[in-house]
C-alpha positions, 0 to 999 in steps of 0.5 A: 279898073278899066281893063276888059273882063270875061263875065264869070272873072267879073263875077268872081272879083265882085264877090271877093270885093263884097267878101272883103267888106263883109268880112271887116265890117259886118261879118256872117251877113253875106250870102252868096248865091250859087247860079249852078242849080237853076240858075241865080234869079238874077242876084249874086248875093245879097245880105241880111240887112236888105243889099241884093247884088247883081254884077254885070261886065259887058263884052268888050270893045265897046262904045260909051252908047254900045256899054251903056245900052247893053248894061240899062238891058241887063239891068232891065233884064234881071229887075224882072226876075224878081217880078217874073220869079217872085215865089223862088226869090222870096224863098230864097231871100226868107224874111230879108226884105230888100232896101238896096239893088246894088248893080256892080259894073265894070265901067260906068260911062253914062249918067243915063244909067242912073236915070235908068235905074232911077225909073226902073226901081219906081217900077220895082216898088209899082210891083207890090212884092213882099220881100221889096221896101217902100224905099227901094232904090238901085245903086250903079257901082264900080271897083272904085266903090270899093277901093280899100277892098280892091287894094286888099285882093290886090295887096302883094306880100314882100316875098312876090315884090322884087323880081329875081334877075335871072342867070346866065345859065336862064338866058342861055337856055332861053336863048337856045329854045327861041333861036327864032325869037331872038333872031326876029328882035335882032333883025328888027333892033338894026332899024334903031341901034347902027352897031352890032354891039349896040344892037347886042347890049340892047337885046341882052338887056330886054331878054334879061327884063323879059325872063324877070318879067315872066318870073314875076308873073308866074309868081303872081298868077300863084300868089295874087291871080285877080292881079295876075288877070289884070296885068294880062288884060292891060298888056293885050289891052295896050297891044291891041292899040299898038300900032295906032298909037305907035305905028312903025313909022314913029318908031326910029329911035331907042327912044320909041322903046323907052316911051312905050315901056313908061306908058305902060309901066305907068298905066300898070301902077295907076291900075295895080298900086300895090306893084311897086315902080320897079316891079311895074317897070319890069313888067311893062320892058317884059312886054316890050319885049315880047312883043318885039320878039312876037311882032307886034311892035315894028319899026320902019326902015331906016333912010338911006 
């Protein structure tokens, strides 16, 4: 995935995605590593059978250079540590004796990383520390090493696959407390749809996808909140390029809105594909929505 992440969710999803290999392959091997009592030694977790795991998500926007140089320090950083702090991470590891430095990355760009980490565990096995192999070596991974793993976390029970329509007593009251809302979309919908009817079917419609929308993120956030977290970051993600993408200027037509809601809907099912394409269609008119209503998205004026 390539959606932005705050440090602690990257860490948390990281060791879900090792509890879940762990779990079916090699079962009461993994430790975790709590960072809350004087600090972690620079490891998440490591294994019995010689895997030590570091996870890192830099802060984004970033450049292919800017994440690189920010990850090759971390890297840098936290190999030290076991140098820096031998004596506690010896003790911490007892008789494991690490063979494999797995550094878990949110994206990975740059093959100068790979040679960063090449040259960094030469230094590493320089150190002579005793609970380190004569083969050491680091290992750069992503989510996308841990496929079956992700789609597990992110795999929906049927009950939160389809998305209940919502009533005409929902919308009504939906329509009572937004009055505001509701008036800016419809003074925005004039710019692509001439009649007033036109203009009324095509805000009914996205307010009923709207409220179906929120509904099934709701459930989500309940039910499958790594999935929940991610479809948040991909739609700020994509409103934030909005206007670069879609500047007022290209938006004359109804047609804008269909173009902009099947991007998203699919760059949501490449992301998440165990949302199935209605629930991701849902979802991304659900942000269109939204965003007609907050101002996001904005259409020129029409010729006269």
């Amino acid at each position: 995935m390539s959606a932005s992440w705050q440090g602690r969710d990257w860490q948390n999803y990281c060791i879900l995605l090792l509890q879940k290999r762990y779990a079916t392959q090699n079962s009461h091997s993994l430790q975790l590593v709590p960072d809350r009592h004087q600090g972690d030694l620079g490891l998440e977790a490591f294994s019995h059978d010689g895997h030590v795991y570091q996870c890192y998500a830099a802060e984004e926007p970033l450049t292919v250079i800017g994440c690189y140089e920010k990850q090759r320090d971390k890297l840098t950083t936290d190999l030290g540590k076991l140098r820096d702090r031998k004596t506690e991470v010896a003790s911490l590891l007892g008789r494991v004796v690490v063979h494999r430095y797995v550094f878990m990355i949110h994206r990975h760009d740059s093959r100068r990383l790979i040679s960063h980490a090449h040259s960094k565990a030469e230094d590493v096995r320089s150190w002579n520390l005793p609970f380190v192999a004569d083969e050491f070596s680091i290992v750069v991974e992503t989510d996308d090493d841990y496929a079956n793993e992700r789609e597990a976390i992110h795999a929906l029970p049927k009950a939160i696959i389809e998305s209940n329509s919502p009533t005409d007593a929902d919308r009504a009251a939906w329509g009572t407390a937004n009055a505001d809302l509701h008036e800016t979309a419809l003074n925005k919908l004039e710019r692509v749809a001439q009649s007033r009817s036109a203009r009324d079917s095509v805000l009914t419609a996205l307010i009923n996808q709207y409220l179906k929308g929120e509904n099934a993120l709701e459930r989500l956030k309940n039910v499958v909140p790594e999935t929940h977290r991610g479809i948040l970051a991909a739609k700020a993600h994509r409103e934030d390029l909005l206007v670069l993408e879609h500047p007022p200027e290209s938006n004359g037509s109804h047609k804008a809105l269909s173009k902009i809601a099947g991007e998203l809907a699919e760059s949501l099912h490449s992301d998440f594909p165990t949302l199935s394409s209605m629930l991701a269609e849902t979802l991304a008119w659900s942000a269109v929505a939204d965003w007609l209503m907050r101002c996001p998205l904005d259409f020129e004026e029409a010729d006269a």
